[in-house]
C-alpha atoms as an extended CHARMM CRD file, in Angstrom:
* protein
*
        81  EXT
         1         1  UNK       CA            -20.4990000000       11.1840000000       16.1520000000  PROA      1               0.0000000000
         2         2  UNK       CA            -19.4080000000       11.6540000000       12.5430000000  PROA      2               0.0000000000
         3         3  UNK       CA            -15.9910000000       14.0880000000       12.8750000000  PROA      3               0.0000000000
         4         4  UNK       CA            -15.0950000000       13.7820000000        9.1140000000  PROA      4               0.0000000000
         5         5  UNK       CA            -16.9230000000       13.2900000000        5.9270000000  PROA      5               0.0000000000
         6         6  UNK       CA            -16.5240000000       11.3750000000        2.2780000000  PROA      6               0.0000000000
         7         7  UNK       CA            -16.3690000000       14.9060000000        0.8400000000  PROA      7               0.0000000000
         8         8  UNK       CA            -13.7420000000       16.2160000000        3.7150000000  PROA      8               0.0000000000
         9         9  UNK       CA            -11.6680000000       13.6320000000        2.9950000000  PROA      9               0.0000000000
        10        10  UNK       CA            -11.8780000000       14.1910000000       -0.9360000000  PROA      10              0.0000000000
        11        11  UNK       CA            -11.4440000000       17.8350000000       -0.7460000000  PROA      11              0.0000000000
        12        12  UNK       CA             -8.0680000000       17.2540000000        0.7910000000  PROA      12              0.0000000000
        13        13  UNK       CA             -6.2490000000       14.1340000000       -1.0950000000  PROA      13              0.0000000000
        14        14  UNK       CA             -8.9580000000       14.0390000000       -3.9040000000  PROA      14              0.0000000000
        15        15  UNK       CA            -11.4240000000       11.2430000000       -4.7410000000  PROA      15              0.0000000000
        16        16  UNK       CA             -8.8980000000        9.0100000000       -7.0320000000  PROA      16              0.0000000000
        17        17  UNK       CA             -6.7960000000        9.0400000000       -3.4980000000  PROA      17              0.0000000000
        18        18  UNK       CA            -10.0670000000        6.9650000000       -2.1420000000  PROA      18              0.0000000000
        19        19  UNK       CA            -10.0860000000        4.6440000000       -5.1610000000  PROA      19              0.0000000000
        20        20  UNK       CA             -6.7100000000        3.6400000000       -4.0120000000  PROA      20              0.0000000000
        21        21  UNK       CA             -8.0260000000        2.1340000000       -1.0740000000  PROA      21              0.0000000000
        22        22  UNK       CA            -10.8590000000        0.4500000000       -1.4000000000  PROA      22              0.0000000000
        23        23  UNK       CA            -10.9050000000       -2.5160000000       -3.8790000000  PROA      23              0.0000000000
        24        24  UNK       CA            -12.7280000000       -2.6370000000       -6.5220000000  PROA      24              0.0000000000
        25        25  UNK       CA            -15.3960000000       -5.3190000000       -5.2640000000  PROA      25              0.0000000000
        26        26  UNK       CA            -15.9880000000       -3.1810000000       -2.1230000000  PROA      26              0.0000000000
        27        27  UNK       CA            -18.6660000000       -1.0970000000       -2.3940000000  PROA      27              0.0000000000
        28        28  UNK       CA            -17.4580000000        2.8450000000       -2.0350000000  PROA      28              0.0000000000
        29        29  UNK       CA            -19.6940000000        4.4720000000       -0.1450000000  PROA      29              0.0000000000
        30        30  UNK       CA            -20.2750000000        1.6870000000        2.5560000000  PROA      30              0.0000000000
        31        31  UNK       CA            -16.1620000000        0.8850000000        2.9910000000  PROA      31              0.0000000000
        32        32  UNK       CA            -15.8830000000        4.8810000000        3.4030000000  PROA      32              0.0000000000
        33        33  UNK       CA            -19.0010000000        5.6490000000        6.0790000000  PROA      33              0.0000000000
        34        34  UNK       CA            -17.8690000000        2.3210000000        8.1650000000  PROA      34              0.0000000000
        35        35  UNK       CA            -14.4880000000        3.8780000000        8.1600000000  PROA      35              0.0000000000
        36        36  UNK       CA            -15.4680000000        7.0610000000        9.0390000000  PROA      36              0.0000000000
        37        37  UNK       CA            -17.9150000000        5.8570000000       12.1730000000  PROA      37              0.0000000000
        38        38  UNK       CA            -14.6960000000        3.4610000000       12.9690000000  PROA      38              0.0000000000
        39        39  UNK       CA            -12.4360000000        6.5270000000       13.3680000000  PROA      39              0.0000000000
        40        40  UNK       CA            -15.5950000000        8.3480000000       15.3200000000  PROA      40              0.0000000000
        41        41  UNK       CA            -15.2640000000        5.2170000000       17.9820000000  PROA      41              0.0000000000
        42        42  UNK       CA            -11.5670000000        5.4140000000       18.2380000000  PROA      42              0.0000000000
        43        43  UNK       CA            -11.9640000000        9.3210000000       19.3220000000  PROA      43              0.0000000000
        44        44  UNK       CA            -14.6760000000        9.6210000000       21.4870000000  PROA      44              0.0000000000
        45        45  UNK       CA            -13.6430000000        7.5310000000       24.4160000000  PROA      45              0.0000000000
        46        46  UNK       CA            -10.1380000000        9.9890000000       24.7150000000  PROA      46              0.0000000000
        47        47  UNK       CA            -12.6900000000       13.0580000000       24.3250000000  PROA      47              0.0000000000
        48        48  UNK       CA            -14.9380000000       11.5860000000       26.6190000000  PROA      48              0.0000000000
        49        49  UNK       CA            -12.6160000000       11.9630000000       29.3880000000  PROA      49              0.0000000000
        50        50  UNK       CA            -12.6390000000       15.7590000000       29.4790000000  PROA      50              0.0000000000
        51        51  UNK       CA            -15.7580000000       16.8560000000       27.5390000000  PROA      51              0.0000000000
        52        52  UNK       CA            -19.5590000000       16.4190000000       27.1480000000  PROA      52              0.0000000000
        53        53  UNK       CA            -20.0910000000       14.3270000000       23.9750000000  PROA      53              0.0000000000
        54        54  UNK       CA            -21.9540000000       14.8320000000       21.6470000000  PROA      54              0.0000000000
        55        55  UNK       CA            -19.8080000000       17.8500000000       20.9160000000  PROA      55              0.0000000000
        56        56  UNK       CA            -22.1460000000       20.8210000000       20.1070000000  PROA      56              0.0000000000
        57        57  UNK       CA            -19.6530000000       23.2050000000       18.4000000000  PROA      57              0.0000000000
        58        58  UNK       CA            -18.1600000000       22.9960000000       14.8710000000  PROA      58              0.0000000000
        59        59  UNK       CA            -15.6040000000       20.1510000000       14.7370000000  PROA      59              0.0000000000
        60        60  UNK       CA            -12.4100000000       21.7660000000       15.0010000000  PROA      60              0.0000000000
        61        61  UNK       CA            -10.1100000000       21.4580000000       12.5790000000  PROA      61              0.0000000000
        62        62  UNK       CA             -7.7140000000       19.1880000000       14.0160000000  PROA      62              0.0000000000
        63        63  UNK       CA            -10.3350000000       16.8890000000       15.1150000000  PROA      63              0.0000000000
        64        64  UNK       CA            -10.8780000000       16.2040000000       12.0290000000  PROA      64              0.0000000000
        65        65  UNK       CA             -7.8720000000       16.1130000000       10.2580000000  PROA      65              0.0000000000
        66        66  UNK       CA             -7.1390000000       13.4810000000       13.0450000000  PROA      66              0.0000000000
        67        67  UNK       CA            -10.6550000000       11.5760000000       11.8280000000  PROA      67              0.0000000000
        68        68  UNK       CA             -9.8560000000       11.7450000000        8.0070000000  PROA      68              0.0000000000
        69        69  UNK       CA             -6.3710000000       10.1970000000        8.8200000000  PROA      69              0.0000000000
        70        70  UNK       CA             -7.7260000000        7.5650000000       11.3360000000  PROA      70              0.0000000000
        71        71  UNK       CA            -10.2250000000        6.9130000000        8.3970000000  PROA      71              0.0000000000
        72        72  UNK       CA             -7.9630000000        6.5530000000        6.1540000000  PROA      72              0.0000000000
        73        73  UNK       CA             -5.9580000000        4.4080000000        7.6850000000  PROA      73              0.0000000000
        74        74  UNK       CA             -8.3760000000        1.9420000000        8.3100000000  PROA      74              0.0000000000
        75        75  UNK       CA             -9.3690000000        1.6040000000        4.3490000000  PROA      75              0.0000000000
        76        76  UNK       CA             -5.6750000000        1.0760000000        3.7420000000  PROA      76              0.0000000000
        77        77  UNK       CA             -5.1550000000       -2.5870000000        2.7290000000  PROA      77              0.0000000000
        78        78  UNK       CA             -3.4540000000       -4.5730000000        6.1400000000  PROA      78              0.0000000000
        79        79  UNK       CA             -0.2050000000       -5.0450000000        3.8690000000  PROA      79              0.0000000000
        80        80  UNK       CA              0.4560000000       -1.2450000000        4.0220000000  PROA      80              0.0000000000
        81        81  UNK       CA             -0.1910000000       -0.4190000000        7.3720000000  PROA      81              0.0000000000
């Protein structure tokens, strides 16, 4: 499940922020949804343990702060971890 979006992310830090990442031979759109479905793996195994997943509701806002940061964080280069 998808907790976070391109467009979430870029309507906090703005879509330069992304360009910062993600090197110029990588292609955008693919670094960002890999990223994204990487931070969706990360989270569902701790939400597994006490909910039904797929979650039906809205994602709540913390969930996906935590997504856009966990995505994030992945883009970043390995030297700036």
């Amino acid at each position: 499940m998808s907790y976070a979006t391109r467009a979430d992310i870029e309507a906090i830090y703005g879509a330069r922020f992304l360009e910062t990442l993600v090197p110029n031979d990588v292609d955008m759109d693919t670094a960002v949804a890999r990223a994204i479905t990487a931070a969706g793996a990360m989270i569902d195994p701790y939400l597994r343990k006490r909910y039904v997943l797929p979650i039906t509701v809205a994602t709540p806002a913390i969930l996906q702060q935590c997504a856009i940061d966990i995505a994030c964080w992945q883009l970043a280069p390995a030297a700036d971890r």
